[in-house]
C-alpha positions as MATLAB code, in Angstrom:
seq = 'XXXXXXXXXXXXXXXXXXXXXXXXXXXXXXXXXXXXXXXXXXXXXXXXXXXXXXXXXXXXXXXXXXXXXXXXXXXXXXXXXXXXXX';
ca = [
     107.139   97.881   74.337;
     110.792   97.021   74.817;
     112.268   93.757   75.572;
     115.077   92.984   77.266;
     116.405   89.568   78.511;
     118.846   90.279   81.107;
     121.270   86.992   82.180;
     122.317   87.667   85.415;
     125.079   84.979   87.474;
     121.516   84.055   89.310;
     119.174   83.575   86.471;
     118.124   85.127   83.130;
     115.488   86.821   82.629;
     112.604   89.076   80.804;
     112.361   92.581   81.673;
     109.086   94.588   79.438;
     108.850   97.990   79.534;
     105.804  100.047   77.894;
     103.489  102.436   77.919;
     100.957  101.009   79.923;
     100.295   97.676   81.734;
      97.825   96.833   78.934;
     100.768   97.111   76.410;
     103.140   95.052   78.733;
     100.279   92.475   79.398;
      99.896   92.055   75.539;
     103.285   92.338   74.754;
     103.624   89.275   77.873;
     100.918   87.131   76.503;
     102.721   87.303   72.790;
     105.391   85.913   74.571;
     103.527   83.287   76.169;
     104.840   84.759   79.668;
     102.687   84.515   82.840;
     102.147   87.784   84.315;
     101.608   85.975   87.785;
     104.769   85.301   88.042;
     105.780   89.177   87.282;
     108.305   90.447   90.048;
     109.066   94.106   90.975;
     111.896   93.699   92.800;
     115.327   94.863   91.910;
     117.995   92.801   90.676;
     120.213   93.606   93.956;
     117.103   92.514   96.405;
     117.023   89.045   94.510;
     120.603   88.609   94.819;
     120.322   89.372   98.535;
     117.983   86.273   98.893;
     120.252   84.230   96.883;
     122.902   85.090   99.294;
     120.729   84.415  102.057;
     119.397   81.674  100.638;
     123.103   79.666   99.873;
     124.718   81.279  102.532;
     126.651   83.158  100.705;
     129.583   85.129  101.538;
     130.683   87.382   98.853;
     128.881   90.718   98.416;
     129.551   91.440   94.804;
     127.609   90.124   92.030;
     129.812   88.705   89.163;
     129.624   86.182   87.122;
     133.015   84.714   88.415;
     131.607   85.098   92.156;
     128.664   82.038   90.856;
     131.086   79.407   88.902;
     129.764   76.220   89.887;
     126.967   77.237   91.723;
     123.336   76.209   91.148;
     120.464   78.829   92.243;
     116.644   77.349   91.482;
     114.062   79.807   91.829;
     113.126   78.856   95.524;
     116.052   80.734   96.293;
     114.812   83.834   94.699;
     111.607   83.046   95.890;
     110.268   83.527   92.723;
     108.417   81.359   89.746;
     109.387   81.151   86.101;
     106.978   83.066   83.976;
     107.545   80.564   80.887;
     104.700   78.327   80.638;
     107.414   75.821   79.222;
     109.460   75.837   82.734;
     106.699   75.068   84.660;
];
């Protein structure tokens, strides 16, 4: 598998790629990540609901753009997948 933590202005977080989704579930579990909380959506979708979300106004995604902002995971609509967030 290959790991990749991604920081994004909205969040960081865990992207695993493999083989197949018995290697990514292992490679997950290792990690002590909960594949419930696994999301398929594209980065751009989740920063549409952030926009939505805060009312946003801006339509490009920089870090500059989120300066003193604070986005929870409600906005994204999503759930951490770190058994030590939750």
């Amino acid at each position: 598998c290959h790991i990749m933590l991604d920081e994004l202005p909205y969040g960081n977080f865990v992207e695993i790629e493999g083989e197949n989704s018995a290697a990514i579930h292992s490679a997950a579990h290792r990690l002590g990540l909960d594949m419930q909380a696994a999301i398929s959506e594209s980065y751009s979708s989740l920063f549409e609901k952030v926009r939505h979300a805060l009312g946003l106004t801006f339509a490009d995604l920089t870090f500059a753009n989120f300066v003193g902002l604070q986005v929870a995971s409600e906005h994204l609509q999503v759930q951490s997948a770190d058994s030590n967030q939750q």
